[in-house]
C-alpha positions in Angstrom: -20.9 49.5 -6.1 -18.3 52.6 -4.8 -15.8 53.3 -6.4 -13.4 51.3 -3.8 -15.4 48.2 -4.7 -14.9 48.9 -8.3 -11.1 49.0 -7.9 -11.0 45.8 -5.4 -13.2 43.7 -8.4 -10.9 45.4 -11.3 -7.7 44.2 -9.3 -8.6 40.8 -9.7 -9.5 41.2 -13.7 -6.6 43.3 -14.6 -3.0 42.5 -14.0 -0.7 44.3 -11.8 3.2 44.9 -12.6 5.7 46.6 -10.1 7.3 49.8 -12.2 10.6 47.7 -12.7 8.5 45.2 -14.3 6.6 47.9 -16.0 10.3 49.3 -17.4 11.7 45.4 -18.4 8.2 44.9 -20.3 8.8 48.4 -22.3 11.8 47.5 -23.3 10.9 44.4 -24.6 8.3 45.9 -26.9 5.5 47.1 -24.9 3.9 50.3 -24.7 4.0 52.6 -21.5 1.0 54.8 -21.2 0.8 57.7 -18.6 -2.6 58.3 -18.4 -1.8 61.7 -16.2 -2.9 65.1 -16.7 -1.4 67.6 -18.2 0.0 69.7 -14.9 1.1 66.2 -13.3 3.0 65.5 -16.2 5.1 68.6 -16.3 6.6 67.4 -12.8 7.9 64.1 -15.0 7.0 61.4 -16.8 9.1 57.9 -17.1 12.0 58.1 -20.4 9.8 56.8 -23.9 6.2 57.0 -22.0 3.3 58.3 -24.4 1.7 60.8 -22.7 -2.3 60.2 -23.3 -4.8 61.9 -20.9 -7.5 60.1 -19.0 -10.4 62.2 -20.8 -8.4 60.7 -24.3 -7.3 57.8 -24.0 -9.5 55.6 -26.0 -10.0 58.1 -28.6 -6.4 58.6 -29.4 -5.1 55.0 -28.4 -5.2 53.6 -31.7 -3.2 56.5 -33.0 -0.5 55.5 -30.6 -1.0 51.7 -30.4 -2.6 50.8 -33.4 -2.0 46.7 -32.7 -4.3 45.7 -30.7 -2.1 42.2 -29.5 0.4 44.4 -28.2 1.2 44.6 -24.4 -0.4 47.9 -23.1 1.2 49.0 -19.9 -1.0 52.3 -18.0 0.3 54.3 -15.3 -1.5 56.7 -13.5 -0.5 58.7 -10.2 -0.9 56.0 -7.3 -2.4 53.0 -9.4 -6.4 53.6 -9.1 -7.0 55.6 -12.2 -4.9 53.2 -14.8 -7.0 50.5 -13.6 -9.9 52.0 -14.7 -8.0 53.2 -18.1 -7.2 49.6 -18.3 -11.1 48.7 -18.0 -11.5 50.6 -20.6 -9.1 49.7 -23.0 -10.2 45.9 -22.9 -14.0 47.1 -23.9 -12.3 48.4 -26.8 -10.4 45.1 -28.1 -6.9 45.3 -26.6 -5.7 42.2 -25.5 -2.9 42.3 -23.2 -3.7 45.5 -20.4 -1.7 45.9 -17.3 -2.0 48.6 -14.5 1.4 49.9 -13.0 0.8 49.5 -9.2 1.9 52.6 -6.9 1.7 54.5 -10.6 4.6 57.6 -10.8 5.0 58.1 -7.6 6.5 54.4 -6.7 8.4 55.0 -9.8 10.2 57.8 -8.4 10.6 56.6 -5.1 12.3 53.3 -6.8 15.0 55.6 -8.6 13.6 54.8 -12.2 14.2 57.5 -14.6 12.3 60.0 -15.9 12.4 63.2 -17.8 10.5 66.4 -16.6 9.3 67.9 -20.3 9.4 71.8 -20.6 6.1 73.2 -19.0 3.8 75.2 -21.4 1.7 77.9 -19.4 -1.4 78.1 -19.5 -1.8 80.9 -22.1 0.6 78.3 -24.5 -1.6 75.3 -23.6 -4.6 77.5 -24.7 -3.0 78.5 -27.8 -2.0 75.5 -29.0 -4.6 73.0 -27.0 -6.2 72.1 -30.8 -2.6 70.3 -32.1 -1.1 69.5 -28.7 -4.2 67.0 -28.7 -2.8 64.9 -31.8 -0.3 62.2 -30.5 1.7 63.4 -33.6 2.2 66.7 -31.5 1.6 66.8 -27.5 3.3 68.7 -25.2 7.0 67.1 -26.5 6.0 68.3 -29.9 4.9 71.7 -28.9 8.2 72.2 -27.1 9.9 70.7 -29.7 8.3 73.5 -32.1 9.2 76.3 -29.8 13.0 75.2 -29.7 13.0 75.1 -34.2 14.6 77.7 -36.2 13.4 78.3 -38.9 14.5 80.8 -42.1 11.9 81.6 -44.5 14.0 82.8 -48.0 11.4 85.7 -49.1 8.5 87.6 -47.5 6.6 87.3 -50.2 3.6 84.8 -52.3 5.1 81.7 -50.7 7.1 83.2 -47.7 3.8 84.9 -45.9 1.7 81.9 -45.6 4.2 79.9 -45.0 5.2 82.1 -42.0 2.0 82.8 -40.7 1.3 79.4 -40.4 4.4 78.2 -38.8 4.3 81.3 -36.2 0.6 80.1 -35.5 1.7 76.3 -34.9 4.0 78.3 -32.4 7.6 77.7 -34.5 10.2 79.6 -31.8 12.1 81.5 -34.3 11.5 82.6 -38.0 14.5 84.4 -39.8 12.5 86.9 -42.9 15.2 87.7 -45.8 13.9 89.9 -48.0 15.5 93.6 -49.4 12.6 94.5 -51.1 9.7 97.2 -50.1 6.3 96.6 -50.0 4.6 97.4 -53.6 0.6 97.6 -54.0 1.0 95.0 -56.5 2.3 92.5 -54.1 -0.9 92.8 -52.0 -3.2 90.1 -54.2 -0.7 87.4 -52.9 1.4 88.7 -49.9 -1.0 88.4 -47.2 1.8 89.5 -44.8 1.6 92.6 -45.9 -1.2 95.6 -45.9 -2.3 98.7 -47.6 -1.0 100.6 -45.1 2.2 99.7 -45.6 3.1 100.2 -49.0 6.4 100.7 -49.0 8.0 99.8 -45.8 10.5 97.5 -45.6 8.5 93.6 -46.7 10.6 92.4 -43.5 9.4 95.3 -40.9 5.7 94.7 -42.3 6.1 91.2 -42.1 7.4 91.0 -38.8 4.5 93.4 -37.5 2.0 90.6 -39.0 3.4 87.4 -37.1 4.0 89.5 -33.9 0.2 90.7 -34.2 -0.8 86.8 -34.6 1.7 85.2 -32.0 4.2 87.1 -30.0 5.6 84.5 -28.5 7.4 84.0 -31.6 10.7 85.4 -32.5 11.3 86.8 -35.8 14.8 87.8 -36.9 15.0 89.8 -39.7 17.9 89.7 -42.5 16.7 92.9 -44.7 19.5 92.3 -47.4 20.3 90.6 -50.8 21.2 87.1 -50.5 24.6 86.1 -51.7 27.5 83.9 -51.9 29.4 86.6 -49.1 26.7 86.1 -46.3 24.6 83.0 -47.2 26.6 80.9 -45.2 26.6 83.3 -41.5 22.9 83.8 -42.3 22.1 79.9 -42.6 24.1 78.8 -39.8 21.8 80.0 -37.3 18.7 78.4 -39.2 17.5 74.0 -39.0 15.6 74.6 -42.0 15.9 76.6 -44.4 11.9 77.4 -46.8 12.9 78.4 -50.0 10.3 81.3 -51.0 12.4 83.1 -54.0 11.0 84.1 -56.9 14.5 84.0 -59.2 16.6 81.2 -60.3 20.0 82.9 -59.3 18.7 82.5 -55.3 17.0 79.0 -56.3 20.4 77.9 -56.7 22.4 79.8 -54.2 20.0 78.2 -51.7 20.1 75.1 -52.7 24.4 74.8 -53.1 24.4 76.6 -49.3 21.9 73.8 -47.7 23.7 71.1 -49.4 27.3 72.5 -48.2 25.7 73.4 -44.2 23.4 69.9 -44.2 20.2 72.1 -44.1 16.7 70.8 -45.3 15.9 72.8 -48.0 11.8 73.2 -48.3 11.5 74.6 -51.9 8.6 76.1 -53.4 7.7 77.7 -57.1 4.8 79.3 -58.4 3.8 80.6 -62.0 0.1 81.5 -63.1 -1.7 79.1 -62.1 0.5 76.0 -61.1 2.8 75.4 -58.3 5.7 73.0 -57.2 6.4 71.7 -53.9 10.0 69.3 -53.0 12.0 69.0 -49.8 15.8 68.4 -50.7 18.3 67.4 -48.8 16.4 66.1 -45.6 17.9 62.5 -46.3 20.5 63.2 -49.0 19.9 63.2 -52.4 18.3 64.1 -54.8 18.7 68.2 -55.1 17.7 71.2 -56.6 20.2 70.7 -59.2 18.9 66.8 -59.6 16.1 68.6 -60.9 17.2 71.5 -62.8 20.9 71.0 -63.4 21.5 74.9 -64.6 19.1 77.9 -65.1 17.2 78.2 -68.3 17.7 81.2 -70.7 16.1 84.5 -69.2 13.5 84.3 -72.4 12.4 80.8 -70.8 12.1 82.4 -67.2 9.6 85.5 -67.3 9.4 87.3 -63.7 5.4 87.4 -62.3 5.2 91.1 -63.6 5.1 89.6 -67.2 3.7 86.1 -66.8 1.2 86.8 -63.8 -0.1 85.1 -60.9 -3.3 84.3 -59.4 -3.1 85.2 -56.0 -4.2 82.3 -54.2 -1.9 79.7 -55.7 1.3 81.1 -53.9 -1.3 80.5 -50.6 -1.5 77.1 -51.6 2.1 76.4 -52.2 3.3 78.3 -49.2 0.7 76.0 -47.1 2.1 73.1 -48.3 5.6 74.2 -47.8 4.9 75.2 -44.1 3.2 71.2 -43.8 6.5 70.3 -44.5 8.7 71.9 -42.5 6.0 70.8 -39.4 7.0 67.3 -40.7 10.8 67.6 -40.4 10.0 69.5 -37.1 7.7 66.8 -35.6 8.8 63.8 -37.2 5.9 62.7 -38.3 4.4 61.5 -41.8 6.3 61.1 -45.1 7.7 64.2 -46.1 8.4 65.2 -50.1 12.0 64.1 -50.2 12.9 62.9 -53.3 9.3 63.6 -55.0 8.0 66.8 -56.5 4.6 67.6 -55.6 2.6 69.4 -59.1 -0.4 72.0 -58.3 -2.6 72.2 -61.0 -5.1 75.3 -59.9 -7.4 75.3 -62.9 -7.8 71.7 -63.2 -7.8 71.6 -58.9 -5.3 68.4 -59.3 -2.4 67.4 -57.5 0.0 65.3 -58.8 3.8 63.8 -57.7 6.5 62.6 -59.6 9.2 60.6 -58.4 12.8 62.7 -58.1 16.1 60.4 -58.5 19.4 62.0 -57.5 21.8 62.4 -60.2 24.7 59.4 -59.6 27.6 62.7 -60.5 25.9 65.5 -59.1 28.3 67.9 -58.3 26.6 68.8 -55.2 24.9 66.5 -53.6 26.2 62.7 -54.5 28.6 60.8 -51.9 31.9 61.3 -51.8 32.0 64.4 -53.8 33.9 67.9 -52.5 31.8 71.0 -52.4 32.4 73.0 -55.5 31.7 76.4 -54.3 29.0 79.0 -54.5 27.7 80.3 -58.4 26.1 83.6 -58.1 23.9 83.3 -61.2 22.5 87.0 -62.3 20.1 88.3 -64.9 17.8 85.5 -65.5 14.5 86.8 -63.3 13.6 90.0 -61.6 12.9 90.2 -57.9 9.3 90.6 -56.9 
């Protein structure tokens, strides 16, 4: 049997629906697949289409249509290749499969909409061919990725894997502030930074390592002290702000600055050998301050210099921290608002505890007006 034959037999398995049937059966709950590749796609694809390749499709269709009752509608270029993805889709369970006749191009030529997505080149699709597979991601992801902002508070333990791996999932632009040099001291934990470098500015040296390991990224840097003068012109150019500090005075600056602008604030701590992950205020409350309403006594606080660090736990934290801000980014998974994620390094556990927001928090419950910036000072060296 040729291939022709194969179509003329499928045609009288599989059902065919015009493109304005194909649109009226998505609305009413189905799923439209375009099973295009990659360059036909970038010349459009219909409005709330998945986008699953031919080569994928029934590796990643359960990803995207995980009930296997649900009305499946493929679309192809002209029709022939969905029936065939259709074929294929009934060997693997799915009940309902239908095959959009005359495929994209009949559904421009009816006036139907569509949106052309921003083309990656090839270089990009290259780059980023290992995540853009994920239906989590694809190419509307990736794009979606390019266009963040991100500002990472500190190019330090937590700030240099966190910004290494958001540059390498290809996050268009990561603000560095940071005033502080590059110390020999730093090196066990800063993996930003190098020997060579030892003391350059930690946002020059840091901006050197993303360029090095994705210059298609832009990286602003803000070599200054954060404070209650500039907080607010440095954040407004920023979606989400990754809280890297190493002091409770910026702890708290950062968080009364993301509640005030509406920014997610991705927070991160680290002390010997444990580590605390939380995202506040990605869906209200609680915040920082739910948690820790004031700063503790400077004796209760010691800096790294006196209390030490092993060096991979900030790597772990900062990991976790850049995970989330992917999450917010993509929209994908269940991010840590309103729970505190506890890293136990010598025991190798993980643990979360549920965070509630404080019914009179000053900065953060309903209703209330901002009370203006604190700068705290004193209670933790810089480092």
């Amino acid at each position: 049997m040729n291939v022709q034959q194969r179509l003329a037999a499928l045609r009288a398995e599989i059902a065919e629906v015009s493109p304005r049937e194909a649109q009226d059966l998505q609305a009413g709950g189905a799923a439209l697949v375009d099973v295009r590749e990659a360059e036909e796609i970038a010349q459009g694809t219909p409005d709330g289409a998945h986008t699953l390749g031919r080569g994928y499709l029934e590796m990643l269709i359960a990803d995207t249509v995980p009930e296997s009752d649900r009305t499946i509608v493929l679309m192809c270029g002209s029709g022939a290749r969905s029936l065939l993805a259709a074929d294929g889709l009934r060997r693997l369970g799915y009940a309902d499969v239908r095959s959009m006749a005359g495929g994209f191009n009949r559904w421009k030529d009816e006036g139907l909409p569509f949106t052309v997505p921003r083309v990656l080149d090839a270089a990009a699709r290259a780059r980023y061919a290992r995540q853009m597979v994920l239906p989590e991601v694809g190419e509307a992801g990736q794009a979606k990725l390019a266009d963040a902002r991100v500002l990472l508070i500190g190019a330090g333990g937590l700030g240099s894997p966190a910004g290494l791996y958001l540059a390498a999932a290809g996050v268009g632009t990561l603000g560095l502030v940071d005033h502080d040099t590059v110390d020999r001291s730093n090196l066990h934990r800063q993996v930003l930074h190098t020997d060579a470098r030892v003391g350059e500015r930690k946002t020059e040296s840091a901006r050197q390592s993303l360029a090095a390991l994705n210059p298609d990224v832009t990286v602003n840097m803000h070599d200054e002290r954060l404070n209650s003068g500039n907080i607010e012109s440095i954040f407004a150019d920023y979606d989400i702000i990754v809280d890297g500090s190493d002091n409770f005075p910026t702890r708290y600056l950062v968080n009364d600055a993301c509640m005030k602008l509406g920014r997610p604030n991705v927070y991160g701590a680290v002390e010997r050998f444990s580590g605390q992950v939380a995202v506040f205020g990605a869906g209200g409350q609680p915040c920082y301050r739910c948690l820790f309403a004031e700063p503790p006594p400077p004796e209760q606080a010691p800096p790294c210099s006196e209390a030490g660090v092993l060096g991979v736990v900030p790597g772990l934290v900062g990991m976790v921290q850049a995970l989330e801000v992917l999450k917010l980014i993509l929209g994908f998974g269940d991010t840590l608002q309103g729970r505190l994620l506890l890293i136990d390094a010598r025991s190798s556990r993980f643990r979360q505890v549920t965070l509630a927001g404080e019914a009179d928090c000053a900065w953060c419950a309903p209703g209330r007006e901002f009370p203006g910036f604190i700068d705290y000072e004193g209670f933790c060296s810089h480092g």
